[in-house]
VOGU-3710 file (C-alpha; in Angstrom, 3 decimals, decimal comma):
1> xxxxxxxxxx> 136,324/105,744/103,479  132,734/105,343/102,238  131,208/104,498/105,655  133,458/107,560/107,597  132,185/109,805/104,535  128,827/108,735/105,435  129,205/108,768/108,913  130,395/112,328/109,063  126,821/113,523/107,280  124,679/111,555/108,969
11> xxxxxxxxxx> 126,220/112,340/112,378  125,611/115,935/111,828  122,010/115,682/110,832  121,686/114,173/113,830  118,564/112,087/112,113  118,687/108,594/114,113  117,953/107,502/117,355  120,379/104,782/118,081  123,591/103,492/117,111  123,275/100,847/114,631
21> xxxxxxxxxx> 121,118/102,808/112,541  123,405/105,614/112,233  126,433/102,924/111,089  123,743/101,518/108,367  122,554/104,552/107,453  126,178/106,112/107,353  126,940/102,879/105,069  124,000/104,272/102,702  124,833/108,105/102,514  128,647/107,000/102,105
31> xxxxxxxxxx> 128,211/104,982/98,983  125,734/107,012/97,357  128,358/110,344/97,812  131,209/108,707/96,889  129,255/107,965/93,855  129,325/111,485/92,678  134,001/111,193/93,030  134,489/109,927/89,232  132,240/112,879/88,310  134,324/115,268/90,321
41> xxxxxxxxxx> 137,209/114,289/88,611  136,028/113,506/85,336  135,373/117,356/85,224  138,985/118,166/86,570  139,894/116,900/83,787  142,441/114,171/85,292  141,788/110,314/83,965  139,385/108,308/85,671  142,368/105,665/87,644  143,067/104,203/91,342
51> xxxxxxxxxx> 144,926/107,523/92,647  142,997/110,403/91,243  139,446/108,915/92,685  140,692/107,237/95,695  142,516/110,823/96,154  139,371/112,570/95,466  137,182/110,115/98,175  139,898/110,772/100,838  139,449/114,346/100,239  135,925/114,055/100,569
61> xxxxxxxxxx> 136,200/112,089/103,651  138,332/114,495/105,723  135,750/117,028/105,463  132,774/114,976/105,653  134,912/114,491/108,999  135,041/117,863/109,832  131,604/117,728/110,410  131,861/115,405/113,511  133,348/118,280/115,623  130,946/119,135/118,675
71> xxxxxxxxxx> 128,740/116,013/118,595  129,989/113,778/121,178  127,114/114,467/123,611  124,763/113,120/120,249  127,057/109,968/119,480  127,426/109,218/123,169  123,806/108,712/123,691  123,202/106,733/120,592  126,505/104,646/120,786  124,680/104,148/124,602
81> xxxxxxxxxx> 124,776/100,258/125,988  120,787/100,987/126,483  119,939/102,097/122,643  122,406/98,750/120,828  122,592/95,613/123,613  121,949/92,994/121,340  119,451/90,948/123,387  120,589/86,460/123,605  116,719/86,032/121,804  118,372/88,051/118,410
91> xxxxxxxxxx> 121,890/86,164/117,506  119,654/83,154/116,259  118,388/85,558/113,469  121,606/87,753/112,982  123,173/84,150/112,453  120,819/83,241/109,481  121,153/86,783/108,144  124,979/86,458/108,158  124,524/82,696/106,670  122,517/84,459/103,725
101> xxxxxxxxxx> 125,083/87,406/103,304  127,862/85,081/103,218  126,345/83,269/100,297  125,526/86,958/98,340  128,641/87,998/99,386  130,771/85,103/98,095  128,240/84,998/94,778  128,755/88,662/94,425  132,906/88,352/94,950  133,812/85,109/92,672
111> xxxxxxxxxx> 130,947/85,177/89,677  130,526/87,487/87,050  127,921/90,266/85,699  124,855/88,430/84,581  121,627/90,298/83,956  121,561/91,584/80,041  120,738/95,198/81,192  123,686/95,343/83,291  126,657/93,881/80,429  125,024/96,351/78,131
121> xxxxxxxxxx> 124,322/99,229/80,758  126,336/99,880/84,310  128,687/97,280/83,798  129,755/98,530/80,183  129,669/102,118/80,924  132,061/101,265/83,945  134,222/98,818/82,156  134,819/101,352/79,077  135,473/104,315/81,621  138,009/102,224/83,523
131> xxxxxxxxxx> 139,905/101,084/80,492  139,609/104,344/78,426  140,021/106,291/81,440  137,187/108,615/80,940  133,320/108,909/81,786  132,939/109,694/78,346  134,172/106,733/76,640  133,446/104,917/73,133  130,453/103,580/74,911  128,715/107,581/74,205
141> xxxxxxxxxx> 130,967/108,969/71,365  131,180/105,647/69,105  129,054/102,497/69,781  125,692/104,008/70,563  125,349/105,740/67,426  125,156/102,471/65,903  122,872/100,956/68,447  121,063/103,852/70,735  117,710/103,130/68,746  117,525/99,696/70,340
151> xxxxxxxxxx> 118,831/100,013/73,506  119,102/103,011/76,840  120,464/100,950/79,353  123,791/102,996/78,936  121,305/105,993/79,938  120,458/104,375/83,655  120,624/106,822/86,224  124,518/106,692/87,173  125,037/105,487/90,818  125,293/101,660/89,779
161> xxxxxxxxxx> 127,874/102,212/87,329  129,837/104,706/89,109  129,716/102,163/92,116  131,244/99,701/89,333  133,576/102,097/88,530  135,134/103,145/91,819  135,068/98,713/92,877  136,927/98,262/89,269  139,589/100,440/90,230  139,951/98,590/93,599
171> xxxxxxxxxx> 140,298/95,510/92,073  143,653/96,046/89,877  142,167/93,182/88,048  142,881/90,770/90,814  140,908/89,806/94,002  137,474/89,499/94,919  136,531/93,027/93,702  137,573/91,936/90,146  133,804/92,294/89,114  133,240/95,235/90,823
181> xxxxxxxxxx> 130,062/94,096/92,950  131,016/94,083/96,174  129,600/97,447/97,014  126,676/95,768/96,678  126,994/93,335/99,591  127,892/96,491/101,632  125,022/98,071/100,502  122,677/95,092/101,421  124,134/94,938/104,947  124,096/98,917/105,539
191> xxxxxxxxxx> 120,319/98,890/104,585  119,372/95,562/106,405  121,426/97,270/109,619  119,345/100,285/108,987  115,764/98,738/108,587  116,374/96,087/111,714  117,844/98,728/114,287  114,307/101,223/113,006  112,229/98,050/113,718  113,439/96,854/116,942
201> xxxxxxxxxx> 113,385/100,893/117,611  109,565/100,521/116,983  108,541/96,750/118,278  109,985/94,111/120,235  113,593/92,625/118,748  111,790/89,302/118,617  109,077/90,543/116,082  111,694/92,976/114,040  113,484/89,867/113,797  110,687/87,497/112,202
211> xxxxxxxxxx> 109,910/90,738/109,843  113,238/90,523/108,519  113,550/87,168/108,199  110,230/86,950/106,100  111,541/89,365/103,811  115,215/88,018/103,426  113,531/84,337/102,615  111,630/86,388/99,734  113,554/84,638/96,844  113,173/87,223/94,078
221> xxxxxxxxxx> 114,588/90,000/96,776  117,581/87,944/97,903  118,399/87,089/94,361  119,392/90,372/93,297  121,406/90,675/96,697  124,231/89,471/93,873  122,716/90,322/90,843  123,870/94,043/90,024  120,879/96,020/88,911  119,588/99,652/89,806
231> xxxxxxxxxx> 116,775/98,568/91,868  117,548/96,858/95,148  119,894/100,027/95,762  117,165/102,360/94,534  114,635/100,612/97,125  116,936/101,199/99,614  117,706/104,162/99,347  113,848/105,604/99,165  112,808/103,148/101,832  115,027/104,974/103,986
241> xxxxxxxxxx> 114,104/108,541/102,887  110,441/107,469/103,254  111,034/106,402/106,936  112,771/109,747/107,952  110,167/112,005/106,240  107,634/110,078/108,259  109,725/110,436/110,947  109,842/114,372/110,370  106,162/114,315/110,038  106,017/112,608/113,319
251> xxxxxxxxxx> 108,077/114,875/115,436  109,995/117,449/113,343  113,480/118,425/112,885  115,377/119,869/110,416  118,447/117,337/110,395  115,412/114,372/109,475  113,728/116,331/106,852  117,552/116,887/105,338  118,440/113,324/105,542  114,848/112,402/104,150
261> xxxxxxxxxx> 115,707/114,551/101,126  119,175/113,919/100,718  118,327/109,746/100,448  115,547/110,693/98,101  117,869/112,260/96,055  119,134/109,221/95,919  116,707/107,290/95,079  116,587/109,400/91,927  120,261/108,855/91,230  119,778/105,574/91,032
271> xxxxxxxxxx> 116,558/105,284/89,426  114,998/108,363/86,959  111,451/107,262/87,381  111,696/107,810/91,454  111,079/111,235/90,620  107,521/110,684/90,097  107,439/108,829/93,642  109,134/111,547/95,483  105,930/113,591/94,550  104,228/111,312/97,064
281> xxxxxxxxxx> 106,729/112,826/99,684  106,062/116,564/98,852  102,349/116,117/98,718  102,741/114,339/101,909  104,830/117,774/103,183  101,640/120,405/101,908  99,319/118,437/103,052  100,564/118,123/106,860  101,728/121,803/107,077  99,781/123,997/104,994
291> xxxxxxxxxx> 96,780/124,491/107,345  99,139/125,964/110,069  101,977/127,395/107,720  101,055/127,929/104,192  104,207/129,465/103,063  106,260/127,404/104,519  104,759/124,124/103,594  105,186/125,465/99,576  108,708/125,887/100,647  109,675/122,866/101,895
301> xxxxxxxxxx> 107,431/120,397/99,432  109,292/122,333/96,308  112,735/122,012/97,903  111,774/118,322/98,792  110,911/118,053/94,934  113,770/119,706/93,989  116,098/117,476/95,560  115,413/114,759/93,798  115,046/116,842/90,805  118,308/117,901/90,814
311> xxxxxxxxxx> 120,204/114,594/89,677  118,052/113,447/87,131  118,550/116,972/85,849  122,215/116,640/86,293  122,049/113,143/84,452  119,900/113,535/82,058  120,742/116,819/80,535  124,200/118,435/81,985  125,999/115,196/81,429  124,495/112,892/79,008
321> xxxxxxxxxx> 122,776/116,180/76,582  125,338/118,644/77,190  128,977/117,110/78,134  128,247/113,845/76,262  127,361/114,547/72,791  124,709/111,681/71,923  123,575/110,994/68,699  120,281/112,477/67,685  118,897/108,850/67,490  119,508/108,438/70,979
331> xxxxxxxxxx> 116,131/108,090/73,067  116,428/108,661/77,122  112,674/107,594/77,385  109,958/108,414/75,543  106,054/109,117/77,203  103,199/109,016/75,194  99,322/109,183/75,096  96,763/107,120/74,873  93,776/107,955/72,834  91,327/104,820/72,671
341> xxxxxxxxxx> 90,065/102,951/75,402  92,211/104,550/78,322  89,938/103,237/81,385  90,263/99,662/80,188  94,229/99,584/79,029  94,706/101,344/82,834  92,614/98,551/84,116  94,405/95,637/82,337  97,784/96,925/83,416  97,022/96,671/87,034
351> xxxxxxxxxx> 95,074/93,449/86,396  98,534/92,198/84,860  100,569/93,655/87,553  98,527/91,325/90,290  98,653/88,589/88,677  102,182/88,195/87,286  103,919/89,687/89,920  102,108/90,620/93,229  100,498/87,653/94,272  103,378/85,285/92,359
361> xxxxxxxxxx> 104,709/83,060/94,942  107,214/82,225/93,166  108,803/85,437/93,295  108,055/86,350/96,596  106,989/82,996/98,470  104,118/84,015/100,754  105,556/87,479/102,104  102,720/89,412/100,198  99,983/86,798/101,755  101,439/87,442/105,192
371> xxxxxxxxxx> 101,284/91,157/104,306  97,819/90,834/103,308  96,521/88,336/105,697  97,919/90,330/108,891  97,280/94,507/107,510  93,573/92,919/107,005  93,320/90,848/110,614  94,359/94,356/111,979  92,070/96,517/110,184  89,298/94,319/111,330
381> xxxxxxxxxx> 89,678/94,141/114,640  91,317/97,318/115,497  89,749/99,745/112,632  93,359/101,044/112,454  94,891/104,760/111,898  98,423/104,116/112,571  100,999/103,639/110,111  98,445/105,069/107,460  100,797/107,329/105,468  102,817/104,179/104,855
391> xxxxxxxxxx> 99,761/102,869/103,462  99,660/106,064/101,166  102,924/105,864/100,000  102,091/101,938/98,645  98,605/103,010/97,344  100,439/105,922/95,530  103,881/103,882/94,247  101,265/101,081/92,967  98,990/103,369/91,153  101,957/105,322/89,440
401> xxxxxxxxxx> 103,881/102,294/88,529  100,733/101,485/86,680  100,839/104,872/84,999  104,583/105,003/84,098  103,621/101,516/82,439  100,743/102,883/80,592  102,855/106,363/79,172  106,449/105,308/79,093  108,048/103,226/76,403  110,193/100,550/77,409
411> xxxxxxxxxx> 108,499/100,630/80,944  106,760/96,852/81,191  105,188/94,827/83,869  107,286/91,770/83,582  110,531/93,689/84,317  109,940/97,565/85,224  107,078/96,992/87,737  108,716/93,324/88,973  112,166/94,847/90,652  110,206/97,903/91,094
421> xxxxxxxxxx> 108,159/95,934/93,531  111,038/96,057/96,014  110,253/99,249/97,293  106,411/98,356/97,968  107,889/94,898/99,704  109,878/96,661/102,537  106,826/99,288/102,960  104,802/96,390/103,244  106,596/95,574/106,132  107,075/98,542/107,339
431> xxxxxxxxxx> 103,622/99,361/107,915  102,983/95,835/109,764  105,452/97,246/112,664  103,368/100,324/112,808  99,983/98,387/113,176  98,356/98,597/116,482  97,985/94,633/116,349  102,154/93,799/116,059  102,604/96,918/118,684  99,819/94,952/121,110
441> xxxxxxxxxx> 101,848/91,928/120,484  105,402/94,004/120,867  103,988/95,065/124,169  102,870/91,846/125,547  106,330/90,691/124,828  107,900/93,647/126,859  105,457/93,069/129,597  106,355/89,604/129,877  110,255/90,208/129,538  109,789/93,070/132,602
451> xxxxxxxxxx> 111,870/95,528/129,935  110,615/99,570/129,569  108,799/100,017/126,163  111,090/101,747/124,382  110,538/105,747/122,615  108,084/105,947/119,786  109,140/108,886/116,771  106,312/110,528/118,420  108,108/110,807/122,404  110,846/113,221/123,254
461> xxxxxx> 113,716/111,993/122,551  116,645/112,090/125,495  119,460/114,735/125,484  121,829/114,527/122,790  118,833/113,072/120,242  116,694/114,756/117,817
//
């Protein structure tokens, strides 16, 4: 129901150009909607259990369905033999991407929640609503009191425990959803579908393929593949609404700048700070358009703000201010100012952030090296323009996270900026495939094969695709 839920949006948008990325990406938009089910029926006042959500999903599902009516000319030509052959060069890496799911996925089915911030955050909030069959449980209304000074995992952004919540229920206390992290493992697969089919969309399958494998041999990164926390779906989830803005920016259409905005949203739902990184986006949005349509880019780079406004607004203050009655102890995040020596506390942050967790190898092996070695070889001998609003988006996400560290309490380098980092990672590699040296390289390899280079965001796309 989750990926038909997604698939229904997505198809509609009409905001891929191929096949497999509209099943990952349908994967994505599926989960992170059904997210928002308990919520519905939370407020209908029936008791958060199997029937009333799974009712409320299915309900969501037939008209997310509803939505597929008239676009068979679109799904034929992106369901097309031409846009997802699997070529015999790629099963050697979808093998050793399947050999590393199956261990997440098994990890993720048969162990337990781990990571402290997730017993006393998601995982409790979900546990407490399943049992006491309400979103407002004792977790709000009689244990924070006591504790809220010390702790606001309980005040995470809601898609992770609402994800635990809705797996809970399918697991009847039996079964490998009995932890409630398998949605996890579906979300890893719908994003890595996603990410590969965009790649191999933009270079050769060969070099998508080594791209992907770098990053799934990143050790910190596959680790939390079956450790439930906020942030591998939260870099997901902008990584993809980063990609379709640029995509908009690219070549237009409305359906991309929607999707863009709806995955952003997203992004915020599942972590508060990504607010401050959607900015990026609707800077991105004035910039590009104002010169030609001044009105028009205000519009759309407040409605793009907006969107991801709009759940941490729900979150923050309609549920957890306003139907949740905290205690007046309770802290959602505190920002303060710095007074003496500003320059120099800025400065050691981000000399602490490289050296403890960007250039760590043993967090992320030598995928940050490769990064640096091969953006650097490019620049050098190409003096290169493309992919550079990638490049702003990682300049931009780095210097915030330093400033979020700097103003916001609780916000650290060691933990904050380290899963943080996950979003910059897949950028990272995301630019490379836009860099005129892999594209050479992609194009050598096409030559050589005797295959048609295939449609950059920037070329018409064929009938039936926007």
């Amino acid at each position: 129901m989750q990926w038909l839920l997604g698939f229904g949006m997505v198809t509609r948008l009409k905001a891929v150009r191929n096949g497999m990325s509209l099943s990952g990406l349908s994967m994505l938009v599926g989960l992170g909607v059904s997210s928002l089910v308990p919520f519905i029926v939370e407020f209908a006042q029936l008791p958060i259990t199997a029937t009333p959500v799974f009712v409320g999903l299915g309900v969501l599902t037939g008209f997310s369905a509803l939505l597929l009516q008239g676009q068979g000319e679109y799904l034929r030509a992106v369901f097309s033999g031409q846009r997802t052959a699997i070529r015999l060069y790629e099963l050697p890496f979808l093998g050793f991407w399947a050999y590393l799911l199956f261990i997440s996925a098994w990890k993720c089915a048969w162990f337990p929640n781990t990571p402290f911030d997730t017993i006393v955050g998601p995982d409790l909030v979900a546990t407490a609503a399943v049992r006491e069959q309400t979103l407002a449980s004792s977790v709000f209304t009689e244990h924070l009191p006591l504790v809220s000074v010390f702790s606001n995992q309980p005040f995470y952004a809601p898609f992770t425990a609402m994800q635990q919540v809705i797996y809970l229920l399918a697991a009847q206390n039996d079964g490998p959803f009995v932890f409630g992290k398998i949605w996890l493992t579906v979300l890893v697969v719908g994003f890595g579908l996603w990410l590969y089919a965009e790649l191999r969309e933009r270079i050769h399958p060969l070099l998508a393929g080594v791209l992907i494998t770098v990053l799934a041999c990143t050790p910190e990164l596959f680790s939390y593949t079956f450790l439930v926390q906020t942030d591998w779906a939260n870099a997901a989830f902008f990584v993809v609404g980063v990609m379709l803005l640029q995509r908009y920016l690219a070549s237009g259409g409305r359906g991309v700048l929607a999707g863009s905005a709806l995955l952003m949203a997203l992004a915020c739902w599942t972590r508060t700070e990504t607010i401050f990184f959607a900015a990026i986006g609707s800077l991105l949005l004035f910039v590009r358009l104002v010169r030609r349509h001044p009105v028009r880019a205000v519009v759309l780079a407040a409605g793009y703000s907006l969107a991801g406004l709009l759940p941490v607004l729900f979150w923050n203050y309609g549920f957890l201010r306003g139907y949740v009655p905290l205690p007046p102890q309770a802290h959602l995040g505190v920002i303060h100012g710095v007074t003496d020596g500003y320059v120099g506390k800025l400065l050691a942050v981000f000399s602490a952030m490289n050296k403890t967790v960007v250039f760590d190898a043993d967090y992320w092996n030598y995928t940050v090296y490769i990064f640096v070695g091969l953006a650097l070889l490019n620049l050098v001998l190409f003096r290169d323009k493309r992919g550079w609003i990638t490049l702003v988006w990682l300049i931009g996400i780095y210097g915030l996270f330093g400033l979020i560290i700097q103003h916001v309490d609780g916000a650290n380098v060691a933990y904050t900026f380290r899963r943080g980092f996950f979003k910059l990672l897949f950028l990272m590699y995301v630019y490379l495939a836009d860099t005129t040296l892999v594209n050479r390289l992609s194009e050598w390899l096409y030559r050589w094969e005797d295959r048609a280079i295939p449609l950059s965001d920037e070329t018409p796309a064929p009938p039936g695709i926007v």
